[in-house]
Each structure stands twice: as structure tokens, then as C-alpha cells.
C-alpha positions in Angstrom: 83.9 -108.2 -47.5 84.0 -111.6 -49.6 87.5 -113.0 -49.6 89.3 -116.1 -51.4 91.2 -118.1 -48.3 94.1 -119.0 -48.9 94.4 -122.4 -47.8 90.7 -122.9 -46.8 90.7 -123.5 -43.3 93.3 -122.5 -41.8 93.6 -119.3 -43.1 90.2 -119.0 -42.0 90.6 -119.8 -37.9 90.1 -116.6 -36.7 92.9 -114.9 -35.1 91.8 -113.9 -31.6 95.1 -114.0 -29.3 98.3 -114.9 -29.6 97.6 -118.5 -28.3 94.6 -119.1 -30.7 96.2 -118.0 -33.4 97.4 -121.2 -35.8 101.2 -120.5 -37.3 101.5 -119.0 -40.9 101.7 -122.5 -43.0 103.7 -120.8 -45.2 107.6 -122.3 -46.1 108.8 -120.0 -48.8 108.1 -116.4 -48.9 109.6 -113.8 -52.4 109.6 -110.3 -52.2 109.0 -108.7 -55.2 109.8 -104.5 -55.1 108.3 -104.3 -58.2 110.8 -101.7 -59.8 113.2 -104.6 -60.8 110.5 -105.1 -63.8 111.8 -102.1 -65.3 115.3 -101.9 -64.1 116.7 -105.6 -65.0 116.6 -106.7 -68.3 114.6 -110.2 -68.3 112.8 -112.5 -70.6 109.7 -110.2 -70.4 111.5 -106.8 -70.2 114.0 -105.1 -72.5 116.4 -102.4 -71.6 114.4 -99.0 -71.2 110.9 -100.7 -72.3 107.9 -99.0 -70.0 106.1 -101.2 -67.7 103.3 -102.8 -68.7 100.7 -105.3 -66.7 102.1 -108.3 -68.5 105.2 -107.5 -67.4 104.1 -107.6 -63.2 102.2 -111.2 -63.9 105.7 -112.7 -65.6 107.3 -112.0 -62.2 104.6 -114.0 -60.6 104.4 -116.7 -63.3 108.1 -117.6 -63.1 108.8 -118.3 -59.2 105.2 -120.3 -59.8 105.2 -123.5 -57.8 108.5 -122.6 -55.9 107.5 -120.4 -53.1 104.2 -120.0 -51.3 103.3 -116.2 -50.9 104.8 -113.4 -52.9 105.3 -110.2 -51.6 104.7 -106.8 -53.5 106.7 -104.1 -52.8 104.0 -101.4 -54.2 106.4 -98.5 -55.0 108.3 -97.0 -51.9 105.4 -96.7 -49.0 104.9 -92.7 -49.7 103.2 -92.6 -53.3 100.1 -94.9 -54.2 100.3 -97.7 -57.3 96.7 -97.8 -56.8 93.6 -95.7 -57.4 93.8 -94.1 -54.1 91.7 -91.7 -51.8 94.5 -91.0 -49.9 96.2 -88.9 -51.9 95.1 -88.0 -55.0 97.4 -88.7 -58.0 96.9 -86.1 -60.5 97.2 -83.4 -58.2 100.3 -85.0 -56.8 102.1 -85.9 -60.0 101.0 -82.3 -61.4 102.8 -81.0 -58.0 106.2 -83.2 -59.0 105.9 -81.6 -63.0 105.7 -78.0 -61.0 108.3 -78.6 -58.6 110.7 -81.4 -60.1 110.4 -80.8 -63.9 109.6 -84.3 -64.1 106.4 -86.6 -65.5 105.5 -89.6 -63.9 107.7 -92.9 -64.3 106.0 -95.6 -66.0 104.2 -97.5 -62.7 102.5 -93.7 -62.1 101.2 -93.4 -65.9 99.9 -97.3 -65.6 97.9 -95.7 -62.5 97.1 -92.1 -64.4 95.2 -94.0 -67.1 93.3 -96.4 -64.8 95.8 -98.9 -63.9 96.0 -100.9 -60.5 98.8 -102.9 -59.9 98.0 -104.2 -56.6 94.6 -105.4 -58.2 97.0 -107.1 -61.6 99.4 -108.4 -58.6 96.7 -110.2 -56.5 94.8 -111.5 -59.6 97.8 -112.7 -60.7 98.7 -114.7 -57.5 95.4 -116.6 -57.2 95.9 -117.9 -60.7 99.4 -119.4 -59.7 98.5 -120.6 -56.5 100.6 -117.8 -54.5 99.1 -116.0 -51.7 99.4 -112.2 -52.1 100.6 -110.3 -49.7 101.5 -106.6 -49.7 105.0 -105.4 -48.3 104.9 -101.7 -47.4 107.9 -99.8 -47.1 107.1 -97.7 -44.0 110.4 -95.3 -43.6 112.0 -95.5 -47.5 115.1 -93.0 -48.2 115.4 -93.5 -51.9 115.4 -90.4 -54.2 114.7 -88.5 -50.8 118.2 -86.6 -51.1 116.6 -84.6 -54.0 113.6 -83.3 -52.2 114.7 -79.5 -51.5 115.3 -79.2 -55.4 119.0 -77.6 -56.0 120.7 -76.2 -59.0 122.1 -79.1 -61.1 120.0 -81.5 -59.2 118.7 -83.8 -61.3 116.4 -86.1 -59.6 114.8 -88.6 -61.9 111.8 -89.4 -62.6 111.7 -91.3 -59.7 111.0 -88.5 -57.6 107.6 -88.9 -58.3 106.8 -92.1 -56.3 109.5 -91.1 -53.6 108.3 -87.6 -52.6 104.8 -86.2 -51.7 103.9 -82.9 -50.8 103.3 -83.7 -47.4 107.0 -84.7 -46.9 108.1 -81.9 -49.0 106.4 -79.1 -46.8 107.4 -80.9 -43.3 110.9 -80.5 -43.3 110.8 -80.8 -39.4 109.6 -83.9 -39.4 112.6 -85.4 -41.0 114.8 -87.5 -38.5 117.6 -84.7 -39.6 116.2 -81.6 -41.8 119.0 -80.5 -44.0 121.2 -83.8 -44.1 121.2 -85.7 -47.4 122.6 -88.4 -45.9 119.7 -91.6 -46.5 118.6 -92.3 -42.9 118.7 -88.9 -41.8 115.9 -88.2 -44.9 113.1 -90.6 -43.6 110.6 -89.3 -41.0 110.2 -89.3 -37.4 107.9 -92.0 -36.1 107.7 -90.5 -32.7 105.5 -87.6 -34.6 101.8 -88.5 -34.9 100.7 -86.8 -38.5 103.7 -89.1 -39.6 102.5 -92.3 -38.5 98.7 -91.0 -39.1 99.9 -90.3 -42.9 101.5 -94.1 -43.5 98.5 -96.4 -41.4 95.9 -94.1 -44.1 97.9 -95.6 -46.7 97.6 -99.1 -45.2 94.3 -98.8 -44.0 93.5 -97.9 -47.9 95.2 -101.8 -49.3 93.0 -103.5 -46.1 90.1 -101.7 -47.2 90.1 -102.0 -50.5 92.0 -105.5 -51.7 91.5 -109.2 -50.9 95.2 -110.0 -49.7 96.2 -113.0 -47.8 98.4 -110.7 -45.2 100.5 -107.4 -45.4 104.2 -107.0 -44.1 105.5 -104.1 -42.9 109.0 -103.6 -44.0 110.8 -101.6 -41.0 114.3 -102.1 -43.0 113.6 -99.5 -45.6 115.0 -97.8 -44.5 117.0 -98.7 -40.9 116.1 -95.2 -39.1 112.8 -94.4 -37.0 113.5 -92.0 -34.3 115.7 -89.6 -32.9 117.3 -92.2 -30.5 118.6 -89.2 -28.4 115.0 -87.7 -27.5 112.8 -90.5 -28.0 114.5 -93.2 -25.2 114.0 -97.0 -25.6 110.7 -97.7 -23.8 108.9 -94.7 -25.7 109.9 -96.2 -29.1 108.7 -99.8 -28.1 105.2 -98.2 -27.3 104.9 -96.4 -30.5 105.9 -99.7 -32.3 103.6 -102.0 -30.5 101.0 -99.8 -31.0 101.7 -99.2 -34.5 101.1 -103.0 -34.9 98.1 -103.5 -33.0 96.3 -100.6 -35.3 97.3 -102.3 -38.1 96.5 -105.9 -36.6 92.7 -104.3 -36.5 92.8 -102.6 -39.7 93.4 -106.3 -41.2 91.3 -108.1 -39.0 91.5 -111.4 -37.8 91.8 -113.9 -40.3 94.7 -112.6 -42.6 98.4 -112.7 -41.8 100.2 -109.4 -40.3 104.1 -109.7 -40.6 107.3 -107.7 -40.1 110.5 -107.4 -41.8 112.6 -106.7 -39.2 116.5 -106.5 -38.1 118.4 -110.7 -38.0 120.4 -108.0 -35.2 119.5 -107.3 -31.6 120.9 -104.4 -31.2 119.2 -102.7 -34.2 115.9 -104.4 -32.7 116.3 -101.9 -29.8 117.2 -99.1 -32.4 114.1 -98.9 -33.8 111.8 -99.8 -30.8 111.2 -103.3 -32.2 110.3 -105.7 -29.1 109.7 -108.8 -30.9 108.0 -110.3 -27.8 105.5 -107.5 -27.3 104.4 -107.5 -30.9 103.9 -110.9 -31.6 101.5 -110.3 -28.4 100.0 -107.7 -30.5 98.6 -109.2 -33.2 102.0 -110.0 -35.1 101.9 -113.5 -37.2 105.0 -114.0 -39.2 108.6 -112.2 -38.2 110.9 -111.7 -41.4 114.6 -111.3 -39.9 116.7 -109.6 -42.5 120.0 -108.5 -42.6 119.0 -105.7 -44.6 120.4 -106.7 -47.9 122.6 -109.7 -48.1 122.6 -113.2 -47.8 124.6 -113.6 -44.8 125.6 -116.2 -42.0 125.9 -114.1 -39.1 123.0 -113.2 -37.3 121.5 -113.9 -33.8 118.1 -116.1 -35.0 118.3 -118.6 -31.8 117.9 -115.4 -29.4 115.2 -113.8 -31.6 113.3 -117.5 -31.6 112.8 -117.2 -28.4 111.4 -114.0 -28.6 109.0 -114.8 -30.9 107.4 -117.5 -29.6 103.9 -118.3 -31.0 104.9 -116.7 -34.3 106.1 -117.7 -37.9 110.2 -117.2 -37.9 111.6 -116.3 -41.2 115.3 -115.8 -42.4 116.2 -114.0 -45.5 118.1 -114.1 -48.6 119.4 -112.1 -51.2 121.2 -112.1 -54.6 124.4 -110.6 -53.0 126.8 -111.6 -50.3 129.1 -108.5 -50.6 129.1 -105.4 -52.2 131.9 -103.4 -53.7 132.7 -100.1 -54.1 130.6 -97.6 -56.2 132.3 -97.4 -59.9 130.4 -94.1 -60.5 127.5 -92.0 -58.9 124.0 -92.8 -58.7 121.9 -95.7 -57.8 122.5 -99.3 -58.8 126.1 -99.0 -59.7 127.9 -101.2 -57.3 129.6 -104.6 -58.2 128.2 -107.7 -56.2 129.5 -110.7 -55.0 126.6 -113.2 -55.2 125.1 -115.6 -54.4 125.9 -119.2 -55.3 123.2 -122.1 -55.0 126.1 -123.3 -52.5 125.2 -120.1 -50.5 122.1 -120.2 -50.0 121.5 -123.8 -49.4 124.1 -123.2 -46.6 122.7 -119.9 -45.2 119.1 -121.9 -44.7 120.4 -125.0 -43.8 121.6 -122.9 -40.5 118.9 -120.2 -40.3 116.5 -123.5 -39.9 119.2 -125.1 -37.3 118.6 -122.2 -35.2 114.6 -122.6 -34.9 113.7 -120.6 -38.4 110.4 -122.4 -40.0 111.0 -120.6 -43.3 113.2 -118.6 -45.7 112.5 -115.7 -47.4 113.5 -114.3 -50.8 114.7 -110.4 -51.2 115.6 -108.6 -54.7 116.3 -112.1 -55.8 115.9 -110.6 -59.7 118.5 -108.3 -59.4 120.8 -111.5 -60.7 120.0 -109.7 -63.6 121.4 -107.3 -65.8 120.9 -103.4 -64.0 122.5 -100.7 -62.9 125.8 -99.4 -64.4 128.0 -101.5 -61.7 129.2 -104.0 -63.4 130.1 -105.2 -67.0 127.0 -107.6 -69.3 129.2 -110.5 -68.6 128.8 -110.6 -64.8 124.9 -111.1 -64.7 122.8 -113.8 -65.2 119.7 -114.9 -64.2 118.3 -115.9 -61.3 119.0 -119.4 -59.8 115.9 -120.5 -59.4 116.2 -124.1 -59.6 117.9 -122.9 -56.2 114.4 -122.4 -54.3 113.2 -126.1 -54.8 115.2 -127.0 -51.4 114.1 -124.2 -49.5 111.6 -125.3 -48.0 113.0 -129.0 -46.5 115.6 -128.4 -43.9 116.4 -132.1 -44.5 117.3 -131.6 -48.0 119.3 -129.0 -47.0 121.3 -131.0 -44.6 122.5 -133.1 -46.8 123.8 -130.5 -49.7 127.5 -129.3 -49.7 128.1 -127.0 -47.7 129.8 -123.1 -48.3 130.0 -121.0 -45.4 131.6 -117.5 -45.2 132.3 -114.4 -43.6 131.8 -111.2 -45.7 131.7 -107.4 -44.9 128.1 -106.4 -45.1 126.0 -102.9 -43.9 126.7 -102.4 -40.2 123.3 -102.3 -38.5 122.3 -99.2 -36.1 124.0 -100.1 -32.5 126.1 -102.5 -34.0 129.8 -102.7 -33.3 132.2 -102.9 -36.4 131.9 -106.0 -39.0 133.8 -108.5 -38.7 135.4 -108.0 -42.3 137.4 -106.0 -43.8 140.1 -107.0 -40.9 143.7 -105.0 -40.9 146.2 -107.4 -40.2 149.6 -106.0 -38.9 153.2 -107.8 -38.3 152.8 -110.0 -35.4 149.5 -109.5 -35.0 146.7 -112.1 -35.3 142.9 -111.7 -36.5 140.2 -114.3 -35.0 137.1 -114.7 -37.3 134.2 -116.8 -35.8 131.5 -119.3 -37.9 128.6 -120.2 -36.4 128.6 -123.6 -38.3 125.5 -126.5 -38.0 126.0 -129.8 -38.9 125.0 -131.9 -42.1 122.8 -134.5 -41.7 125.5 -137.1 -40.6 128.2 -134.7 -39.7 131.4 -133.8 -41.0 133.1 -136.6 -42.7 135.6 -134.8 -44.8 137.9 -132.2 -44.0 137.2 -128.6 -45.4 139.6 -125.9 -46.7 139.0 -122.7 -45.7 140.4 -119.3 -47.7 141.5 -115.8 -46.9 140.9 -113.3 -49.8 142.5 -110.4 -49.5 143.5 -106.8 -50.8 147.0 -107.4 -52.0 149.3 -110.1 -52.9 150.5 -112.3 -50.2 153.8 -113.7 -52.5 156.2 -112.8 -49.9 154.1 -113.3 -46.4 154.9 -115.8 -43.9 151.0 -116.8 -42.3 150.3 -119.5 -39.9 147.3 -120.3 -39.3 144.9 -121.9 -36.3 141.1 -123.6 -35.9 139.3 -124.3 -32.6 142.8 -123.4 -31.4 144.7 -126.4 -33.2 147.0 -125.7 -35.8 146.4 -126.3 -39.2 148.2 -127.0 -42.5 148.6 -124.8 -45.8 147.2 -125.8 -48.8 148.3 -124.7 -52.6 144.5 -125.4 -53.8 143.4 -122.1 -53.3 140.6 -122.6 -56.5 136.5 -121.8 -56.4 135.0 -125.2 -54.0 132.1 -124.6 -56.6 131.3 -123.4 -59.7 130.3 -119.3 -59.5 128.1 -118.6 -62.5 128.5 -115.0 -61.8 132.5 -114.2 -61.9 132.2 -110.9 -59.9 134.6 -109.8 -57.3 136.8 -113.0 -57.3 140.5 -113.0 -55.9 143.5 -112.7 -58.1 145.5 -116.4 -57.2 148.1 -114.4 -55.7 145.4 -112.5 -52.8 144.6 -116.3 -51.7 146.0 -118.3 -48.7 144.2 -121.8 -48.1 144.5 -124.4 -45.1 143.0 -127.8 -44.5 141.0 -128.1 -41.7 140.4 -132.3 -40.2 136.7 -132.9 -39.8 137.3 -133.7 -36.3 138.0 -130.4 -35.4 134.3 -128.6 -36.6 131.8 -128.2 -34.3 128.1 -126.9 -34.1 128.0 -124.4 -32.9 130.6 -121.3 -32.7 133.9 -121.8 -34.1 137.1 -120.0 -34.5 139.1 -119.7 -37.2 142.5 -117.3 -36.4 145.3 -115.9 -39.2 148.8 -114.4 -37.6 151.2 -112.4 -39.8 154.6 -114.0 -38.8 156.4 -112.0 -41.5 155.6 -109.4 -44.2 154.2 -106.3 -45.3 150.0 -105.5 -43.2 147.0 -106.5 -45.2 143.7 -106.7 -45.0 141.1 -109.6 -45.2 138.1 -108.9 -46.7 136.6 -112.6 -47.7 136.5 -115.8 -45.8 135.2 -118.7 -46.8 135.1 -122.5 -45.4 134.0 -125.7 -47.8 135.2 -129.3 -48.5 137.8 -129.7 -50.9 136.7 -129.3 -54.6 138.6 -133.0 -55.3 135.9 -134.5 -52.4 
């Protein structure tokens, strides 16, 4: 098969052993799930306007000349957005009419009339200089909860790229048949015609496309196996061999790479041994926390393990989620993510041996959903992404770090955040902090926000076990274009911190409750001064 290289050479070494292998050149990778092109409202989409091709090539066109491969999420890893052999999309979008009562979304009638949108995405990417990878979803929950159709379900017509016959009619193979709960409705990897039905899939984009390299997105969802019949060493097997079918389905001279867990104990969860696969044919390792930007993660440990492979952290348009405001999907507020943010986050993901950042669901900036009120949304920072890719640009940008309650991780203990805080009582909260270029020369305030006033409360308050002073400025340390779950003044307590007292490295910041009614914490954040 004829293919474009991207970057001549070097894509072109062939990839024969871990050793031989050259490391993905690659600084900035954006994932693209391709459903944000109908659910955000952007400069090429309107509210409720069907998809159409132009729409797809806009989403490549605008992050032109910021990142260096773009990753297309093709629909949810069960249904085709291509001509497929596989499964054949008439029959199955008939089957959804028959069973569902609903007609194909828009991306399944681009496809129905002879559409391809892995072919627009790819033609797309060599234009703009992007390599084109596909990400493939391989265990997605979404929409799954309406599968065994109920009265008064009402499922969307969604349904129709999350469902397929095959998973209808194997109940059994679901990690938990009858739950509706979202990882209990993916399948079990440890079942053969599971795996054998997603690698046909995969084998059908490696057969049939010119891509640059393929990811395969364990995080969608976080669920693989019944942990309590299929034991550690079992799921590692099925995993590494998983990856060296795929490895050989690709061949050797395009790049193979995982989204995986920024956790080690989810690693474990889902059989992932980070070591083993990169000795399998793995290139490039995406650690994620799932879904937000966060600052908390255990990237030196999983350096290590990945030795000889492309590191990767990831970010996201959220640091924190709020609670649903009604039912459905998309209707959550967000906290998110300043240009402060994720400077920060990468500055420290490439302190602890990353040799790239990743974007995910970086649109959703954007107006979607039903969470959250017009004047909350905005569009993506993209300006942002120019410093991504120089860790020495990034050392010298001001500096936001924070603690925020995110999605606990399978075989995770508790999150650090929200943190009851009783009479007496005190709460430690730890930063793992790195440097700026020539250290800290200014002190920096850190914040608690909380869930109630603090008017009355008598706090005192400790770093790196030293005491330090209260300060009235509890404003923003930088401007926050998207005003969404801020603290009322009166759910703010502030203290100066000496630059003498930061450190690379683990750091502990500690909050007693000398007097006064409990509370809880639910936001921390640490930053110089907004007058420095």
C-alpha cells in the first residue's frame, strides 16, 4: 500500500524492536471525538445544524499550525463512520429504526449516502500539515443504559452509533448484565468474540486508510474485566497481546499509541503493564486522567515504565465538575481551564520526564449541553497551545497550581477534595510543585474555597510545616474568561506563603479549624500575588 510519510524519514525507519524503533517526533497531540462538531455551537456550526464534511475540515483548519497530529475519535468504537465490511450499515441502522424507533444521527446519514469521514478527516490533515491518526474507543459506555429498550425510554438518536446488534443479543458479555450503571455496560475483554469483534473494526481503518498511527483509547470507558474472575496476570496477557495484534495489523512504520490511566493503580485495573507493551510494539503512551486537566498524577513512576517510548500528559477544558442541574448528558457546570492552568499543568507533566502534551475535548469551551447558562462559554483558548510544546517557555510563565476533586480512578483511594473539616480537626493537602526557570522569587498566596461562609471561623493555617500569615486578598491571581463555579468572597480564606518555603518536589499545605461551625473544602489553589 502507497502511503504519504509523515515526516519523510523518520516516520519511515522501520519499526522492528523496541530498541530500533526512533521516538514519535511528535510535541503536541489534539483529540478530536468528532461529535463536538454537532454539539458546540462554533464559527462553522449553529445550534441543531446537521453535520456536514466542511464542518469536520474547520476542526482541523483551526488548531492548524499549533499541534502536530490530530486525533479522530470516529464515533464510539462499536458503529463504523466509514463504508465498512464489518458491519454493514443499512442493515444495522434498519435494526436501530426496528428496535429503537430511531433514524440515524447525522454522522450515520453522511455515511448512508456515501460519506467517509475518516477519508474527509485524513485528507483534511495532509493539507494542514497534521498527521492523522485514528483514536478508537475500545470499551465506550455512552447511550449503552438504553440498550434493553424500556417503556418511557427515550434513547436518542444516538443509539444508533452506540449500540449494535451484536452487543444487543450478548447480554452475557457485559461486565454486569442488567446494571445501567456506565462501566458495568461495556464488555468483557477477557471474552474472545469481544475482542475478536473490536480488532475487525481496527483491522478495517489499517486496511483500508493511509494514517500516520492509531491510538487506542482504554479510558472510554475505565472498565475491562471482571477484576474478581479474571486476576491481574490474566488481564496483563490479554492486554499485551491485544497490542501486539494490533502492532501487526499496522505494521512497522506507523505509530501505535495508548491512552491510558496518569494512575497506577487503575493501570493494574485494566491489565495495562506499561513496560510489557511498549515491548510489544507500543510507540507513544497518552496518560490521562480521564477527563480533566489535573496536577496530580504519578508521570515520574510511569516514565520509568515506559522507557523507549513517547510519554504524553493530557489536558482538558475542565478542572472540576459540578453537579448535574438536570438529567441527561452534557448538563454539568465546569470549572475550566485557564491559560494559567494549563501552562502550569505541562510545565510539571514535562518536569517529571513527559516529551509532550496532549489535547482532550478541548472544544467543549464552547457552548453545549444544558449545564450551564450562554454567558459561561466561550471559545477555546487557543492562543494557549503556542507554549505547549517548549518546556522552557513554560518555565518561565506564571504559575497556578491547584488541587480539585476530579473522577476517582478504579483502585484508587478517595480524592483528595472535597475535604470535611471538623472543630479541631486539621486537613493536609499535598502539591507536587516544579520550579520556574529561576525558582521562586516571590511569595505566593494560596486559597481555600469552600461550601459555606467562613464569616465567623477562626482558621490557622501551615506550609512545609511553618506557619503562615492570613491574607484579606482573596481575589482571582488571573483573569478567568469563563466565570463558572467561582467562590462567593465570603467561602474564601487566603495566606501568604514566603518563597523560601516552596520546594520541588512534594509539598504540604495544612488548614486546622480552631473555632467554628465543620465545612468542607472543595478548591485549592496556590499562585503569586495578583499585585506581583
Amino acid at each position: 500500500m502507497k502511503r504519504r510519510h509523515f515526516l519523510h524519514n523518520l516516520a519511515a525507519t522501520p519499526l522492528l524492536a523496541v530498541e530500533s524503533r526512533p521516538k514519535a517526533p511528535f510535541r503536541v497531540l489534539y483529540s478530536n471525538d468528532t461529535t463536538n462538531i454537532t454539539s458546540c455551537v462554533s464559527p462553522f456550526h449553529a445550534a441543531r445544524e446537521p453535520f456536514r464534511k466542511e464542518m469536520l475540515e474547520a476542526t482541523v483548519d483551526e488548531v492548524a499550525g499549533l499541534v502536530d497530529a490530530h486525533f479522530l475519535q470516529p464515533g464510539l468504537g462499536m458503529v463504523p463512520m466509514w463504508p465498512s465490511k464489518v458491519i454493514d450499515l443499512n442493515e444495522h441502522y434498519a435494526w436501530i429504526k426496528e428496535r429503537y424507533q430511531q433514524k440515524p444521527d447525522s454522522f450515520g446519514q453522511f455515511v448512508l449516502i456515501g460519506g467517509d469521514i475518516v477519508k474527509v478527516f485524513i485528507d483534511r490533515c495532509r493539507a494542514k500539515g497534521q498527521a492523522a491518526f485514528i483514536s478508537f474507543r475500545m470499551n465506550d459506555a455512552h447511550h449503552k443504559e438504553f440498550a434493553d429498550p424500556k417503556p418511557g425510554d427515550k434513547p436518542g438518536s444516538s443509539i444508533g452509533m452506540s449500540v449494535t446488534r451484536f452487543y444487543a443479543e450478548h447480554p452475557e458479555y457485559r461486565i454486569k448484565p442488567g446494571s445501567i450503571r456506565g462501566a458495568d455496560l461495556v464488555q468483557n475483554f477477557a471474552i474472545p468474540e469481544v475482542r475478536a469483534q473490536k480488532l475487525a473494526l481496527i483491522r478495517e481503518l489499517c486496511e483500508n486508510y493511509d494514517l500516520d498511527g492509531l491510538e487506542l483509547d482504554f479510558l472510554r470507558f475505565y472498565s475491562y474485566f471482571r477484576t474478581e474472575e479474571t486476576p491481574l496476570e490474566q488481564r496483563r496477557a490479554i492486554m499485551t497481546d491485544l497490542i501486539k495484534e494490533v502492532r501487526q495489523m499496522l505494521g512497522p512504520k506507523r505509530w501505535l499509541c495508548a491512552r491510558v490511566p496518569c494512575y497506577l493503580p487503575a493501570l493494574d485495573e485494566l491489565g495495562l503493564d506499561l513496560k510489557a507493551l511498549v515491548a510489544a510494539g507500543l510507540d507513544m503512551v497518552n496518560a490521562s486522567s480521564h477527563y480533566f486537566t489535573t496536577q496530580q498524577h504519578d508521570l515520574a513512576i510511569i516514565r520509568k515504565q515506559t522507557h523507549g517510548a513517547a510519554l504524553y500528559f493530557e489536558l482538558c477544558h475542565t478542572i472540576w465538575k459540578g453537579d448535574k442541574v438536570t438529567t441527561g448528558y452534557d448538563v454539568f457546570p465546569f470549572r475550566r481551564a485557564t491559560r494559567e492552568h494549563l501552562h502550569t499543568s505541562a510545565h510539571l507533566a514535562y518536569a517529571r520526564g513527559t516529551d509532550g502534551i496532549s489535547l482532550f475535548n478541548f472544544a467543549y469551551y464552547r457552548q453545549h449541553g444544558q449545564g450551564e447558562g450562554r454567558g459561561l462559554f466561550g471559545e477555546p483558548p487557543f492562543d494557549a497551545l503556542k507554549a505547549l510544546r517548549d518546556p522552557q517557555t513554560l518555565a518561565q510563565q506564571p504559575q497556578h497550581w491547584f488541587l480539585a476533586p476530579g473522577w476517582r480512578a478504579p483502585g484508587m483511594k478517595p480524592l483528595p477534595l472535597p475535604r470535611f473539616i471538623e472543630s479541631a480537626q486539621t486537613a493536609k493537602f499535598h502539591f507536587d510543585l516544579a520550579a520556574p526557570a529561576h525558582g521562586w522569587k516571590q511569595a505566593m498566596r494560596i486559597r481555600i474555597q469552600t461550601d459555606k461562609s467562613l464569616k465567623d471561623l477562626e482558621l490557622i493555617a501551615n506550609f512545609n510545616d511553618e506557619a503562615i500569615p492570613p491574607t484579606p486578598d482573596t481575589s482571582e491571581p488571573f483573569s478567568v474568561p469563563y466565570p463558572s463555579m467561582l467562590a462567593k468572597p465570603e467561602e474564601l480564606r487566603a495566606w501568604l506563603i514566603p518563597s523560601k518555603l516552596l520546594r520541588d518536589g512534594r509539598n504540604t499545605f495544612s488548614v486546622t479549624l480552631k473555632s467554628g461551625t465543620p465545612f468542607s473544602v472543595q478548591f485549592v489553589d496556590l499562585a503569586s500575588q495578583t499585585s506581583l
